[in-house]
N, C-alpha and C positions, 0 to 999 in steps of 0.2 A: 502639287497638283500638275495638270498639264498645261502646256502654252502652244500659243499657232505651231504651226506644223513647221519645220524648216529640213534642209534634206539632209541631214545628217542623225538626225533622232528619227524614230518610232513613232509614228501615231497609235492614242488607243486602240484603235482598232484591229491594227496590224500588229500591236504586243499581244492581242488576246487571241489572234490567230496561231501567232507564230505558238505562244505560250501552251494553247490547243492542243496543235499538231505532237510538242516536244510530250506530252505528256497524256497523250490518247493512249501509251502501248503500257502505262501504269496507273490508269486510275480508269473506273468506270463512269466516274463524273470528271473527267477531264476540263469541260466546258466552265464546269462551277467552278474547280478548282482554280483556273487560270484566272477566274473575274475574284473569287476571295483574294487571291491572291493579291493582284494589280492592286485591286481596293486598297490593301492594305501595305501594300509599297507607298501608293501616292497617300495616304491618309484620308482618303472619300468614302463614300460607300458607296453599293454595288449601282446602284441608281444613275448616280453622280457618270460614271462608266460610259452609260447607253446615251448622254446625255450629251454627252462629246466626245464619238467618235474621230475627230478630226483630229483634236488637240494632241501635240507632242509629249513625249516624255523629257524631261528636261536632264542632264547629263546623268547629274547624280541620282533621278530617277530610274534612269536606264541603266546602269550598274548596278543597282538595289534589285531592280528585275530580275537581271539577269544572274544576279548572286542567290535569290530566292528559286530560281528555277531548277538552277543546278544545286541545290540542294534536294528538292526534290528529287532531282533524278537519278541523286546518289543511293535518294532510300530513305530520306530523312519523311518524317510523317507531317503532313501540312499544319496538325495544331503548333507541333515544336517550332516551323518554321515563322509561323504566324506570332511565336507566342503566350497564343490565349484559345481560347473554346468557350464553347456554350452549354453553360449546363445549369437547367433552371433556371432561367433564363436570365441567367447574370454571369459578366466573363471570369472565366477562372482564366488565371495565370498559370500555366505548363512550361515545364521541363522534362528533358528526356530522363530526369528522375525519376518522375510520376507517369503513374499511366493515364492517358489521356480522358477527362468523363465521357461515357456513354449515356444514350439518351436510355438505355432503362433502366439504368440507375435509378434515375426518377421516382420509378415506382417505388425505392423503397423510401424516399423522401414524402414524396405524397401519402404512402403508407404511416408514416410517423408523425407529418401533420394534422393527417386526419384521428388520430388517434389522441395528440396533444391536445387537439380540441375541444374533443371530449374529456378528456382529465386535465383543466386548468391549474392543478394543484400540483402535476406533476414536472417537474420542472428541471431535474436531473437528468441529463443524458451524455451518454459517452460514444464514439465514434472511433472503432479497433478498428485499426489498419487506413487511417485516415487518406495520407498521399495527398491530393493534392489540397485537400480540406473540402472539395467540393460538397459532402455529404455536411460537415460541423458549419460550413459556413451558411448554405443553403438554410438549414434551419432555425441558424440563429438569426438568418435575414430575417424570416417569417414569422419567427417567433420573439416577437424582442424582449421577453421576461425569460427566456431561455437562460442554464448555463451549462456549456459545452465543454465536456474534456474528450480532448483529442488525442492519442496514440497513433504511433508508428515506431517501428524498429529501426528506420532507416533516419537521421538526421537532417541528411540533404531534402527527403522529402518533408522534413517538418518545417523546413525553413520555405520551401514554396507554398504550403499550407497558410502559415505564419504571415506570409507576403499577402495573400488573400482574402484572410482574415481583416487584416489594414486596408486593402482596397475597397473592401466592402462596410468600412464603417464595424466590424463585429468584436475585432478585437479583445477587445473588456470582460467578452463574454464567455470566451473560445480562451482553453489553457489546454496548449501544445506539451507534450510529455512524449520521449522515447520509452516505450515498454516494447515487452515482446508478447503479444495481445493484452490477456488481460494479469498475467504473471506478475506480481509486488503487486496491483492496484489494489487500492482498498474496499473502492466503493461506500457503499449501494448505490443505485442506478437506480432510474425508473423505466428507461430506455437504453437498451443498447445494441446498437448500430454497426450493421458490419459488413464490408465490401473486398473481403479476405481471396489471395489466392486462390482460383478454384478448377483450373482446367488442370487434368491427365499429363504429366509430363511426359510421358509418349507423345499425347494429340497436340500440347502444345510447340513444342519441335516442328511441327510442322504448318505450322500457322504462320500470316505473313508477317502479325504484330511481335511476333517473337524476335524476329531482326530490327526492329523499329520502337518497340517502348522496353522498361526496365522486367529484367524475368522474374525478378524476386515478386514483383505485382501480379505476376501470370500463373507462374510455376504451382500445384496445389499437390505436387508431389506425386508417386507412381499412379496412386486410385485417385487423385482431385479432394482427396477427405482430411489431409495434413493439418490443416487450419479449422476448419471449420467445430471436426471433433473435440479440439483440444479447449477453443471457445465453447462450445455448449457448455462441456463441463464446464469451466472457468464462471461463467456467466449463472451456472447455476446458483452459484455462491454469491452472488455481486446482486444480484437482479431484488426488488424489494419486489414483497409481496402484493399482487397485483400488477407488475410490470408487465413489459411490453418490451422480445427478443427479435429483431429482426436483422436477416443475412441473406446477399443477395447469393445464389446459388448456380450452378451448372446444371442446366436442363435431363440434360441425359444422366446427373446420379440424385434426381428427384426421389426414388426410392430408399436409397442409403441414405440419403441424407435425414429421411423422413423416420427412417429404424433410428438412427445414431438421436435424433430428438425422442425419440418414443420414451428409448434408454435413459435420458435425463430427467426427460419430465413426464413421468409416466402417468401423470394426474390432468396434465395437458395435453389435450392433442393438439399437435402441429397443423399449420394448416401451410397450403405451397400457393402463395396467388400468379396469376399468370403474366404474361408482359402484353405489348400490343399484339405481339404477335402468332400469341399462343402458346408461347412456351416456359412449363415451368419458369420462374426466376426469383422468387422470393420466400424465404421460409418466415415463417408469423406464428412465433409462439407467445399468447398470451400468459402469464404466470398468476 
């Protein structure tokens, strides 16, 4: 934490200016970023901050600073630097393996809670394309008669999933597996959960998170539909009768994505629920 002021360190006050300024010309919240940050140098929280303005950074504080900032400025994304994020309101642990959670993720978690609620009996659920486990862990948080199999292709991202799992007590419940979706699984499911590559590899090239999280998480191939296609089908064979399909999607191939469900489950219509913000993000096929 910090101590009196002496002239050779930093006061809070004057780390989160400087930190401000260095970081106004790449973030739109600069302000925030530069107090998560400090917070999380000195081990306080953002409170703690405003509370002592005066107080010094102490050596090794001010190196820590100053090493977090220029990371930043390299390009590095604040959860990686930090660590951890927030999603659902429990910290997941991130590496530049995994792409970092988004808050409308959510939806499709709250989507699947509210669902498990109503079928207390269903108890099966699987989570393709896991990453950082945010989705498998979130619900085994919620639901602790839950059991969770997890999938990814990538290793590296199964092991920060894996780390998550243990941080959050769920372990026991959550079994981490490399598949390439749902390819060898055996299943049946009751739930299957899916946060699959899904942007245009044209539009994602040109995105900022492309230079900043892992592309194999971004990339959804020329049309966005690489993934998603290949799970519907898959899924169709896996899913038990009466289940519950849901994959978070790309707003702008609402359409396609809504044909390629038609295509599999022609007995079920697909339905697209929306995010906070309006916009397509969720496909919901009941079976």
């Amino acid at each position: 934490m910090g101590s009196p002021p002496t002239p050779n360190q930093p006061t809070i006050e004057n780390a989160l200016r400087a930190g401000r300024s260095r970081l106004d010309a790449l973030s739109e919240s600069a302000s925030l970023d530069a107090q998560v940050l400090l917070a999380h140098v000195l081990h306080v929280d953002r409170g703690w901050l405003f509370a002592h303005p005066e107080d010094s950074l102490s050596a090794e504080a001010a190196r820590d600073w100053e090493d977090a900032l220029g990371r930043l400025e390299k390009g590095e994304a604040l959860p990686y630097v930090l660590g951890e994020w927030e999603f659902f309101g429990l910290s997941i642990y991130v590496t530049p393996d995994v792409l970092i959670p988004r808050p409308e993720t959510e939806l499709l978690v709250e989507t699947a809670l509210d669902w498990l609620g109503k079928h207390p009996e269903r108890q099966q659920v699987v989570d393709v394309g896991t990453g950082s486990g945010c989705i498998a862990v979130a619900l085994a948080v919620k639901e602790p008669g839950l059991k969770v199999t997890a999938y990814d292709i990538s290793e590296a991202a199964l092991r920060v999933a894996a780390r998550n799992a243990e941080r959050h007590g769920v372990s026991a419940r959550i079994e981490f597996l490399q598949a390439d979706l749902l390819a060898g699984v055996e299943g049946p499911f009751d739930v299957v959960c899916a946060n699959l590559p899904y942007i245009p590899s044209g539009r994602v090239k040109g995105l900022d998170v492309y230079a900043r999280e892992p592309h194999i998480a971004l990339d959804g191939g020329k049309d966005g539909l690489a993934f998603i296609g290949p799970l519907l089908e898959q899924a169709k064979r896996k899913i038990n009768d009466g289940g519950l399909i849901l994959a978070e999607i790309d707003p702008g191939l609402e359409d396609d994505i809504v044909q390629l469900a038609k295509n599999q489950f022609e007995t079920f219509g697909p339905v697209v629920s929306k995010d906070l913000e309006g916009r397509a993000r969720l496909l919901i096929i009941q079976t």
